[in-house]
N, C-alpha and C positions, 0 to 999 in steps of 0.2 A: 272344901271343894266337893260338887256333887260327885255321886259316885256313878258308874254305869247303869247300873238299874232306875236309878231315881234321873237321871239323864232321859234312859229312853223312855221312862216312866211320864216325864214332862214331854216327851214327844209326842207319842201316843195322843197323850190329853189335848196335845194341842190339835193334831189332825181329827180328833173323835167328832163325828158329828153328829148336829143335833138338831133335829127338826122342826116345823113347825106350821102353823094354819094362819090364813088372815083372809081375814072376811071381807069383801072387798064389791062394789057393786056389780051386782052380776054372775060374781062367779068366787069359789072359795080358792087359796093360794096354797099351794104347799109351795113349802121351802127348806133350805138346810144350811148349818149354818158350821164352819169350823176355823178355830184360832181365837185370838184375842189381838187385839191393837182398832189402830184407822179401820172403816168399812168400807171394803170393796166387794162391788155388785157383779158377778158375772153373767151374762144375759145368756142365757142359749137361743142358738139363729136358727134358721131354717124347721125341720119337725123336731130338733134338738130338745131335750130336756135337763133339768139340775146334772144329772147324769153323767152327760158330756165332758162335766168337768171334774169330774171326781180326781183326776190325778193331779191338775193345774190346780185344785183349789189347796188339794196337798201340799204340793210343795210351796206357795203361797202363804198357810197357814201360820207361818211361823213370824211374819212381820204384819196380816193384818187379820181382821177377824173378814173371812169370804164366806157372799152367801151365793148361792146358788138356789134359784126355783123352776119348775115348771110355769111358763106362760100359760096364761089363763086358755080354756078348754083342751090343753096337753095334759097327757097323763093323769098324775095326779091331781092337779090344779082343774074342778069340776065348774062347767060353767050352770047356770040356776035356770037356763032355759036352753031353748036350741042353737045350734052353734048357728050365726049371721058373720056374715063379714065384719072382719077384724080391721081397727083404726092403728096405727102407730099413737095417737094420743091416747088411747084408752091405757096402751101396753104402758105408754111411759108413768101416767097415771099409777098404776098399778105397782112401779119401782119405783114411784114417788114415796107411799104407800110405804113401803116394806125401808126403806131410807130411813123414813120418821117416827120407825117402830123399832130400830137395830142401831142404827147409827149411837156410838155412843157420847153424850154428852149432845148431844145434837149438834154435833160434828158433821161440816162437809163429807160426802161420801169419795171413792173414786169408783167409775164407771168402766167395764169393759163390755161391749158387744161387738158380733161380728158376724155379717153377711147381713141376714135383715134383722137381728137383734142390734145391728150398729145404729140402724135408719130411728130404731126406735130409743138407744142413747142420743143421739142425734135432738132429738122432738125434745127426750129429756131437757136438756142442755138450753134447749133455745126457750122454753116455755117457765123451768124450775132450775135456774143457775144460781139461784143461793143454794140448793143442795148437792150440787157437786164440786167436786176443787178440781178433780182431773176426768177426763172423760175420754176413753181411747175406743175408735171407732174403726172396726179394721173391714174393711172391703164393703162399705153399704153399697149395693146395688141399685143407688138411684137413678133409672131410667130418664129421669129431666135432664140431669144436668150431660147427658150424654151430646154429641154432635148432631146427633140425628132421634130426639126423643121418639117420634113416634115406630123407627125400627124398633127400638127396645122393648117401648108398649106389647106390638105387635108381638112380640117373642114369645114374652110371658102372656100375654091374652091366648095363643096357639096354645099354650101349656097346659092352663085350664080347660081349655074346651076340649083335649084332646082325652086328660084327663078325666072331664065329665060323659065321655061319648066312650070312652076305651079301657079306662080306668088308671092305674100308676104305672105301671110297666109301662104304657103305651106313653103318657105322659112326663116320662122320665127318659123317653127318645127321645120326644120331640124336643126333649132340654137341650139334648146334647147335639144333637142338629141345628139347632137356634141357634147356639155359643160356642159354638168351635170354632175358633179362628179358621180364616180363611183357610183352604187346604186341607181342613182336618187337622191333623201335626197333635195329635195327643191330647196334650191339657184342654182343650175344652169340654170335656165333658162335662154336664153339671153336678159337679161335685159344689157348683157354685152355690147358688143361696139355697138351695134343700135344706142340707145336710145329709142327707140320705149317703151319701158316700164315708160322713163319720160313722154311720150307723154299720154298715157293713163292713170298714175297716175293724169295728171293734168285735162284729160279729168273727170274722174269722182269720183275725189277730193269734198267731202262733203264741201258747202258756207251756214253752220247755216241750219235755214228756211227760208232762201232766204233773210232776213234785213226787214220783214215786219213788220210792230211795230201794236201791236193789241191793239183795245180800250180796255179803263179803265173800268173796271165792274161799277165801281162806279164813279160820277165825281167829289165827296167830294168836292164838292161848286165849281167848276172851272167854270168858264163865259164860255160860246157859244164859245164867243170869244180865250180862252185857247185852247178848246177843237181844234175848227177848226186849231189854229197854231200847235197843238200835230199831230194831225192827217196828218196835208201839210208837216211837216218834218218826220215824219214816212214812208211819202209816198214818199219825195227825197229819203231818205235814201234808199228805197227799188228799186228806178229806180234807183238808184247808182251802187246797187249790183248786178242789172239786167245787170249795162253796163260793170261792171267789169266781170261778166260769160258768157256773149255773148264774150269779147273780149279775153278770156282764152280760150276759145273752138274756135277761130277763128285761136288763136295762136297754138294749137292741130292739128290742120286742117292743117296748113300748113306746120306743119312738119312730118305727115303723110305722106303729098303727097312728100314729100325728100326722102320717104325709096327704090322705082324704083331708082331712083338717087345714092344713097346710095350702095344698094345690087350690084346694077351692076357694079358702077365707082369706088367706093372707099374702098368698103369691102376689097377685096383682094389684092389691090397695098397700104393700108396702112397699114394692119396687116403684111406684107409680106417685107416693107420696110426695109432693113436693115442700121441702124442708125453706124454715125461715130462717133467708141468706142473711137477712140484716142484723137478727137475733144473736147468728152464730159469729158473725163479724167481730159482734160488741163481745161474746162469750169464748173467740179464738182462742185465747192465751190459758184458758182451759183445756182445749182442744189437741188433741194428737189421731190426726190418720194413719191409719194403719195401712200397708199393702205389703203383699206377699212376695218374696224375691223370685217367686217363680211363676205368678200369676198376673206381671203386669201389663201382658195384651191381651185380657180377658177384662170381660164387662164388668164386674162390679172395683174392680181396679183403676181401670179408664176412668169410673166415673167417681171413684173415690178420690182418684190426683188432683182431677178438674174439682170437686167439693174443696178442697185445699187452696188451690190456687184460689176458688171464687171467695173464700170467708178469710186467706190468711192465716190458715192454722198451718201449725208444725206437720210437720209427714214424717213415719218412721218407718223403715221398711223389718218386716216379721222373716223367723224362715217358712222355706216351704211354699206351698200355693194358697190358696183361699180358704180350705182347710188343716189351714198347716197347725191348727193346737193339737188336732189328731194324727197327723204323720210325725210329728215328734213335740208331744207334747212337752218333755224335758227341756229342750232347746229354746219352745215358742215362750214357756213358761220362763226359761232366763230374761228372753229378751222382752217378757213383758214385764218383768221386775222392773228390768232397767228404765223403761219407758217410764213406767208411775212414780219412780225415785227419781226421773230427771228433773 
């Protein structure tokens, strides 16, 4: 029977992650990979990077090998010329790519994206469905399939230009004035296909009182000697927590600097793509939509139930709202086990 060290020993191993590069037209990939078993792809949506998913690939880790990368001109994923507008086929391309480099055995993959990283599993799906078995699509914002496409256009076209003329700030009202359900009433901010709102969730996400261990009022007989080993691992502990908040706000940092990136390239050539319905008809039983239990009178919801009904796939509902893998990722992450084991 293994013992506890050699237990957490194979924990560790399996969470450790391990990077990598792929040279790719256009532009080089970073990516990160951790676990062993099936390959599951996590996409990050909106100016999101591999990052996003650090805690979901965690606890994942343990039944398949997850990868996570920055989308090409994000982060570290460097594009080989100037950033142009971004296609949903280049992106899927590129997870095509990193599939037939990881996958092992040349094993179907499972797919997760969400917000506009869905739109572009989506393209996957209908274009390379011999590389995936399951494909879990949670909230793609596609403005076609809405009742009224060319509102939607209008939305995000407002977006862009506001951002081109004002710059993010300015362009991250006029999101949220775009998308609020009638009335206002809260949820509509766009926390929607950004991500910008996972970004700032993470940025000032409560870490305890930092992991600093305060001495004992009293030393109830401990030697010198106790005291000073209490004290040196109180004080690891605390530059522990020091290096994990430096490197969460570093990970913030640089998917901030994605949202120029974002607003200009990819906002409105991926909300605006129009996905093949007949592709995804024949490739449904692949298929699972994802919507948030608390985002679904909100636009990329609307238009995810309506992509269900239109192709026949499954629908599953997630917790939380549109970014619900970052308001509890623990929870989003059960129920996306469940989803890829059904």
């Amino acid at each position: 029977m293994p013992t506890t060290d050699a237990t957490t020993a194979a924990a560790t191993a399996a969470t450790a992650v391990r990077t990598g590069r792929l040279e790719a037209p256009g532009a080089t990939l970073h990516y990160e990979v951790r676990g062993r078993g099936p390959l599951l792809v996590m996409m990050p949506g909106g100016s999101a990077d591999a990052g996003i998913y650090d805690t979901l690939a965690a606890g994942l880790a343990d039944r398949w090998t997850v990868v996570a990368f920055d989308p090409r001109g994000y982060s570290r994923s460097t594009l080989h010329g100037p950033a142009g507008e971004q296609l949903p086929g280049t992106h899927s391309e590129d997870v095509a790519r990193l599939i037939e480099l990881l996958s092992p055995d040349g094993a179907p993959a499972a797919v997760f994206g969400s917000s506009s990283s869905a739109i572009v599993a989506l393209d996957l799906l209908s274009r390379r469905p011999g590389l995936v078995g399951r494909v879990v699509a949670h909230e793609p914002p596609l403005v076609e399939l809405l009742p009224d496409p060319a509102a939607g256009r209008a939305v995000f076209a407002a977006v862009r230009e506001s951002f081109l003329r004002d710059g993010v700030e300015a362009a991250m009202a006029t999101m949220a004035a775009g998308l609020a359900p009638e009335g206002g009433a809260g949820g509509g901010r766009y926390e929607v296909a950004t991500g910008a709102d996972e970004e700032s969730r993470a940025a000032t996400g409560p870490v305890e009182d930092g992991g600093a261990t305060a001495p004992p009022e009293e030393s109830g007989g401990a030697s010198e000697a106790e005291a000073e080993a209490q004290n040196g691992a109180g004080a690891g502990a605390g530059a522990e927590v020091d290096a994990a908040a430096e490197a969460e706000a570093a990970t913030v940092r640089r998917m901030m600097a994605n949202l120029p990136v974002f607003l200009e390239h990819v906002l409105c050539s991926f909300s605006g793509h129009a996905p093949d319905l007949d592709a995804l008809r024949t490739a449904a039983p692949k298929l699972v939509v994802g919507v948030g239990r608390d985002s679904r009178a909100l636009l990329p919801a609307v238009a995810a139930e309506r992509l269900a009904q239109r192709v026949g796939s499954a629908t599953a509902e997630f917790p939380g709202g549109h970014v619900g893998l970052t308001e509890d990722p623990v929870a989003f992450g059960a129920r996306l086990r469940e989803v890829l084991l059904g």
